[in-house]
C-alpha positions as CSV (number, residue, x, y, z in Angstrom):
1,X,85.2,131.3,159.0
2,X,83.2,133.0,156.5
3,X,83.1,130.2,153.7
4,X,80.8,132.0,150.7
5,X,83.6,134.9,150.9
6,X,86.0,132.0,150.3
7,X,84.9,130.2,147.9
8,X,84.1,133.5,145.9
9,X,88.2,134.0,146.3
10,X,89.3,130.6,145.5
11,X,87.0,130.4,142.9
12,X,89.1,133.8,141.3
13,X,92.2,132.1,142.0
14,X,91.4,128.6,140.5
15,X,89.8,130.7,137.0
16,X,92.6,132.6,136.9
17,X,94.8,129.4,137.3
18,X,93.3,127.5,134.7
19,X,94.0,130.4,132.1
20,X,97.7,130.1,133.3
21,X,97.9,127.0,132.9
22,X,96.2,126.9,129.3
23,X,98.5,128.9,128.2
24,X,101.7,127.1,129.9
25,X,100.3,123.5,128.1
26,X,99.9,126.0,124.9
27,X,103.3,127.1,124.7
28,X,104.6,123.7,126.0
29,X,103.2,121.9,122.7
30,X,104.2,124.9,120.7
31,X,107.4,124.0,121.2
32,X,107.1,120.6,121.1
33,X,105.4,120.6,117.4
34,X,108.0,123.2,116.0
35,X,110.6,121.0,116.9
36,X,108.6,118.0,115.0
37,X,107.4,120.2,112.2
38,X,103.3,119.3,113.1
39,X,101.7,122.7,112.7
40,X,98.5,121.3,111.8
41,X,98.9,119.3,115.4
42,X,99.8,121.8,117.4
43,X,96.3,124.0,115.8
44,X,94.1,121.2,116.7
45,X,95.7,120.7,120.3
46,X,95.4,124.4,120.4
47,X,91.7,124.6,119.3
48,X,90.8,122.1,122.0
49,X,92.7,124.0,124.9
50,X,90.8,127.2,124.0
51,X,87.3,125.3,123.9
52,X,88.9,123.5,126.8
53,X,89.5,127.2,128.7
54,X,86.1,128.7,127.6
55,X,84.3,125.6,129.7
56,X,85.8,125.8,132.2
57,X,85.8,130.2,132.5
58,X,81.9,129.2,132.2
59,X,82.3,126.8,135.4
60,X,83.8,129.3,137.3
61,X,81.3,131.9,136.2
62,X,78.4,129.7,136.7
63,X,80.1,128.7,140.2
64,X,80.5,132.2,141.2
65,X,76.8,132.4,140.4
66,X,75.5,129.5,142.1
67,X,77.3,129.3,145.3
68,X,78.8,133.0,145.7
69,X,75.3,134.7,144.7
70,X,72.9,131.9,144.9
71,X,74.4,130.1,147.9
72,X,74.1,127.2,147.0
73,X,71.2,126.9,144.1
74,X,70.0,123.3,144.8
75,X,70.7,123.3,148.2
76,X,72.7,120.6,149.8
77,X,73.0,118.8,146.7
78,X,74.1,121.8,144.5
79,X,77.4,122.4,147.4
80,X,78.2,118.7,146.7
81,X,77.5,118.6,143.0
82,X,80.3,122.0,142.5
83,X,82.6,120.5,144.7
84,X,82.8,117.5,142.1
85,X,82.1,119.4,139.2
86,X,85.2,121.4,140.4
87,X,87.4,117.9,140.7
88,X,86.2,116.6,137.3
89,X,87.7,119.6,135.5
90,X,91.0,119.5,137.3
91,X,91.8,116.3,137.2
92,X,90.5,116.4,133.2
93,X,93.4,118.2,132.9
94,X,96.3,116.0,134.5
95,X,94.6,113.3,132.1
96,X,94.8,115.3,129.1
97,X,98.1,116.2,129.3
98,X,99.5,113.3,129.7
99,X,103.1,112.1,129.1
100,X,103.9,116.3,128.7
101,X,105.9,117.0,132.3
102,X,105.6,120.7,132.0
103,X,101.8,121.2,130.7
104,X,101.5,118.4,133.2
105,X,103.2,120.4,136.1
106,X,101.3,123.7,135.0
107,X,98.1,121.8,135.8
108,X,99.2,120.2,138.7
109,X,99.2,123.8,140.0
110,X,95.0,123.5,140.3
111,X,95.1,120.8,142.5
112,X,95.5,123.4,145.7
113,X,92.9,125.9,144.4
114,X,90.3,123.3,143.7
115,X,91.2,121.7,147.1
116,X,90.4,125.0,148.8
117,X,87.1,125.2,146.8
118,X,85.7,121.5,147.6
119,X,86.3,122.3,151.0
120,X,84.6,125.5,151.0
121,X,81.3,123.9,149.4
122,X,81.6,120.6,152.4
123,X,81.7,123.7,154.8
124,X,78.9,125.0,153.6
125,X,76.8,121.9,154.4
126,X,77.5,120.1,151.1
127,X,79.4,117.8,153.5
128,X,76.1,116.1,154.9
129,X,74.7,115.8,151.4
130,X,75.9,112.0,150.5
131,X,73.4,111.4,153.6
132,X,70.9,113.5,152.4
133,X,71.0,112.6,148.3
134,X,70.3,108.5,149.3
135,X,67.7,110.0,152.2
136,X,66.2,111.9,149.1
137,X,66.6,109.4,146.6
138,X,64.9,107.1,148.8
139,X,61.7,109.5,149.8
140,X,61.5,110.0,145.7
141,X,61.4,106.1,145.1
142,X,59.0,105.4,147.8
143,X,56.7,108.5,147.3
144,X,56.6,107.2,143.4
C-alpha cells in the first residue's frame, strides 16, 4: 500500500470534513438561538467555530506539509505526534458540542477520516515510536 499517497487523501477528506461539519454545528445553533432570541450567543458560538475551523485548516495544512512533503518531519516521533494531534482535534469537537445531537452527529462524521489518517501515520512507522520515544527519552536522561 502506498501510505504517504493516503494520508495526503485522507488528510483532504478529513479538511474538507471539518469545514462541513463547521458549518452543520453553525447552522444547527443558528437555529437554535433564533428560536431563543440569543443573537449575541449564537455570534460568540459562531466566532469560536470560525477560529475553531481556521486551526484546524492550519493542522491539515501543516499535516499535508509534514508528513505528505516532509515525510514525516521528526521522524518516528513526528508520525505518532500527527496521528494524536489528529485525534485531539476530533474528539475536541464531540466535546464541544455537547448536548446538540445534530452538530454532534455532523462531527461524529470525522471519526472515519481521522481513523484512516492515524492509521496511515502507524503505517508509516509511527507505530514503533511509543518503543522508540521511552528508548529516546531514556538515551537523553542518561547521556545528560
Amino acid at each position: 500500500a502506498d501510505w504517504p499517497t493516503a494520508f495526503e487523501y485522507w488528510n483532504i477528506v478529513w479538511a474538507q470534513t471539518q469545514v462541513v461539519a463547521v458549518f452543520v454545528y453553525s447552522i444547527c445553533f443558528l437555529i437554535m438561538y433564533i428560536s431563543r432570541f440569543e443573537m449575541w450567543s449564537f455570534m460568540v458560538t459562531l466566532f469560536e467555530r470560525c477560529i475553531y475551523g481556521a486551526v484546524v485548516l492550519l493542522l491539515a495544512q501543516f499535516g499535508f506539509h509534514c508528513i505528505g512533503e516532509g515525510r514525516g518531519c521528526g521522524g518516528n516521533a513526528g508520525f505518532f505526534v500527527w496521528g494524536v494531534l489528529y485525534w485531539v482535534a476530533t474528539l475536541t469537537c464531540l466535546v464541544v458540542s455537547g448536548l446538540n445531537w445534530p452538530a454532534c452527529v455532523a462531527f461524529t462524521l470525522l471519526v472515519v477520516p481521522t481513523f484512516y489518517l492515524s492509521l496511515a501515520c502507524w503505517k508509516l512507522v509511527g507505530g514503533s515510536t511509543s518503543r522508540n520515544i521511552i528508548n529516546q527519552v531514556s538515551e537523553g536522561i542518561h547521556g545528560a
